[in-house]
C-alpha positions in Angstrom: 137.1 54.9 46.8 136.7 52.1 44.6 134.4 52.9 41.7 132.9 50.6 38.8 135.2 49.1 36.0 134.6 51.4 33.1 133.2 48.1 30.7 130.4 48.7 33.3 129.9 52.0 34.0 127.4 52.9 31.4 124.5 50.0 32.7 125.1 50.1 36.4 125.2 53.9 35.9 121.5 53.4 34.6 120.4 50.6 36.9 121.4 50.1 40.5 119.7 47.7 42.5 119.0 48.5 46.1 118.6 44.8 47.5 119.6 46.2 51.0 116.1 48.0 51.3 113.7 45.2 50.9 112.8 44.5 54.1 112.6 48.0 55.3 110.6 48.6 52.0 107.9 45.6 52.8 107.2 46.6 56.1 106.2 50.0 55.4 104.7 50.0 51.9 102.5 46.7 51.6 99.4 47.8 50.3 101.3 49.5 47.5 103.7 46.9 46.4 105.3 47.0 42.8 103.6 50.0 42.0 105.3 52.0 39.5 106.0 55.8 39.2 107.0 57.4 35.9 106.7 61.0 35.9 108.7 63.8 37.1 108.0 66.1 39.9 105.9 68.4 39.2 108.2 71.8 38.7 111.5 69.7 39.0 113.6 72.6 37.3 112.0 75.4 39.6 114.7 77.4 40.9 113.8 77.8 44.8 117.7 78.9 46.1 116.3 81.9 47.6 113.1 79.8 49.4 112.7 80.4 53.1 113.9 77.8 55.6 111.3 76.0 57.4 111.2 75.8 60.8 110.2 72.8 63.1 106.8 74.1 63.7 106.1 74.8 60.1 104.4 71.1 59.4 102.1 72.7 57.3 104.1 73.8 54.9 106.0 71.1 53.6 105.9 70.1 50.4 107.2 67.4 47.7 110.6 67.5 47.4 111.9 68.8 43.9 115.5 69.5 45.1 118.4 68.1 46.8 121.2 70.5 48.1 124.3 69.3 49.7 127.0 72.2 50.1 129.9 70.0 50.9 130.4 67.6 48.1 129.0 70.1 45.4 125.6 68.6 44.9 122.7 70.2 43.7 120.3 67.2 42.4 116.7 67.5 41.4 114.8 64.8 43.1 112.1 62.6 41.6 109.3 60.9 43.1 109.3 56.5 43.0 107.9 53.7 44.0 108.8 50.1 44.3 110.0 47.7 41.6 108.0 44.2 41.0 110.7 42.8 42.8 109.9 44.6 46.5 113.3 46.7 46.1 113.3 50.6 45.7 113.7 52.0 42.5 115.3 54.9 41.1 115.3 56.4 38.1 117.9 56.5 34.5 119.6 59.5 35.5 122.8 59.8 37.0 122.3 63.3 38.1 119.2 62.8 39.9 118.2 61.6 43.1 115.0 59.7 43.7 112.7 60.1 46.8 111.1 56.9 48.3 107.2 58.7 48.1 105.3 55.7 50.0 107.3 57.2 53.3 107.5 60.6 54.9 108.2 63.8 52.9 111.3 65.1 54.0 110.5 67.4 57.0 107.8 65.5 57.9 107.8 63.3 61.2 109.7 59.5 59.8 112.4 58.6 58.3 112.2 60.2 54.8 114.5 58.3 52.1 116.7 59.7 48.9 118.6 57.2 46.8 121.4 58.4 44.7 123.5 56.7 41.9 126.9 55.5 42.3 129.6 55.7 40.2 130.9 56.9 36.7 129.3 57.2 33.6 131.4 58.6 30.4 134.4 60.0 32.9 131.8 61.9 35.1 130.7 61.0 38.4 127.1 60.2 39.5 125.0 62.2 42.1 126.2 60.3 45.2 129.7 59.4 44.3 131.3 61.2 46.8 128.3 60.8 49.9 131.2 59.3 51.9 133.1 62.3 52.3 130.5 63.7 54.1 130.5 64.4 58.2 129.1 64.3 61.3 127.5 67.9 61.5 127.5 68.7 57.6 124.4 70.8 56.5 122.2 69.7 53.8 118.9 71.3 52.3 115.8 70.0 50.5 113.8 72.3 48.4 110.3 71.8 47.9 107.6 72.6 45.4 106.3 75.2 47.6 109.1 77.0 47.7 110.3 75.9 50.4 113.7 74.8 52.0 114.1 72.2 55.1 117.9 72.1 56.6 119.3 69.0 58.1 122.4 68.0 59.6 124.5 64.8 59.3 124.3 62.6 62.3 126.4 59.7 61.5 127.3 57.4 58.5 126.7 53.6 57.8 127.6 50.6 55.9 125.5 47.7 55.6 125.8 44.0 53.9 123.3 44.0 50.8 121.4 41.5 52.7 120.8 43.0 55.9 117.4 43.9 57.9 117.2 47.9 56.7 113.3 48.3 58.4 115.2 50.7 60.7 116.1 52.9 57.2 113.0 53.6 56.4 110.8 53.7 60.0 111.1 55.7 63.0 109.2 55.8 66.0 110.9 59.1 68.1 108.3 61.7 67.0 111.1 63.2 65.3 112.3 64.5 61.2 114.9 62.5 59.9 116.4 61.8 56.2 118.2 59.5 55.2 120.4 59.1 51.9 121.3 56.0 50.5 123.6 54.9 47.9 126.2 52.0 46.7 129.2 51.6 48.2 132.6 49.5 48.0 134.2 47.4 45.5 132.4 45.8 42.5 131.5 42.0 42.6 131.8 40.8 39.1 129.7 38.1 39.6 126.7 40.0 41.2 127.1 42.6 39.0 126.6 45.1 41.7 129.1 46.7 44.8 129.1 45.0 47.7 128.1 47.4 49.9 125.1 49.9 50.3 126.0 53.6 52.2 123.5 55.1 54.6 123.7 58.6 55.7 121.7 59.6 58.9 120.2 63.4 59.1 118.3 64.9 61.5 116.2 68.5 60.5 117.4 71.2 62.0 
């Protein structure tokens, strides 16, 4: 995997521009354009390893996502809560450990498409939260813990690649009555000019 030229690491590390999800971000979150969202989630550092797993039926329950659990490529990420820039795009937050949960959609567990965005790349010779999200496969397990002390399982469905540019809607909306999450980060070699990658990586998950 190509990763970021060290010169560059330390800003892109801090400030990764999902231009792929405009579209899908317009379409479902309107009213609440370039709205910002600065705080933490409530509880982020609760520890909730030994939470019970939720079951389809258990709706009710679900709660804001605080944690992001992903057995495979040793991740273990608190998530935060964001918006949208001024620019339509999704943001994310400074951190490199951290993953940031698109809040204007579905929580994860919920009915939808819920979206997690990760950083991508290295920062001071360590990797960032979704550096290795390729690796993953088809029928890998991964677990979001909530602030109710909760956990919600899903499993990997497939992986994706799409040009900066494309339509994304798809991303972020489903119609199929179904629980879905989908994790989203940067992908292949770094354009110099753009001063970005020139790919974005989408991983499909379905609750289990």
């Amino acid at each position: 995997m190509l990763t970021m030229p060290e010169k560059q690491s330390k800003s892109m590390a801090r400030r990764i521009v999902f231009s792929i999800i405009a579209v899908g971000l317009l379409a479902a979150a309107a009213p609440t354009l370039g709205l910002a969202f600065n705080r933490p989630a409530q509880s982020i550092a609760r520890e909730t390893s030994h939470t019970p797993v939720l079951s389809q039926k258990s709706v009710n329950d679900i709660g804001i996502p605080i944690r992001l659990r992903i057995p495979a490529i040793n991740v273990n990420s608190a998530v935060e809560p964001v918006g949208i820039t001024p620019g339509g795009v999704m943001d994310i937050k400074e951190n490199q450990d951290n993953t940031a949960w698109y809040k204007y959609g579905p929580r994860p567990g919920e009915n939808g498409n819920a979206v997690i965005a990760g950083h991508y790349g290295w920062d001071h010779q360590k990797p960032s939260v979704f550096t290795q999200l390729s690796k993953l496969q088809e029928g890998d397990k991964l677990y979001v813990d909530s602030d109710k002390r909760t956990t919600i399982a899903f499993v990997i469905r497939k992986s994706k690649r799409y040009n900066p540019d494309a339509d994304t809607t798809a991303i972020f909306k489903s119609n199929d009555g179904n629980s879905h999450l989908n994790l989203i980060t940067c992908d292949g070699s770094w354009d110099e000019a753009k001063k970005s990658y020139t790919n974005r990586l989408v991983v499909f998950a379905d609750r289990t």
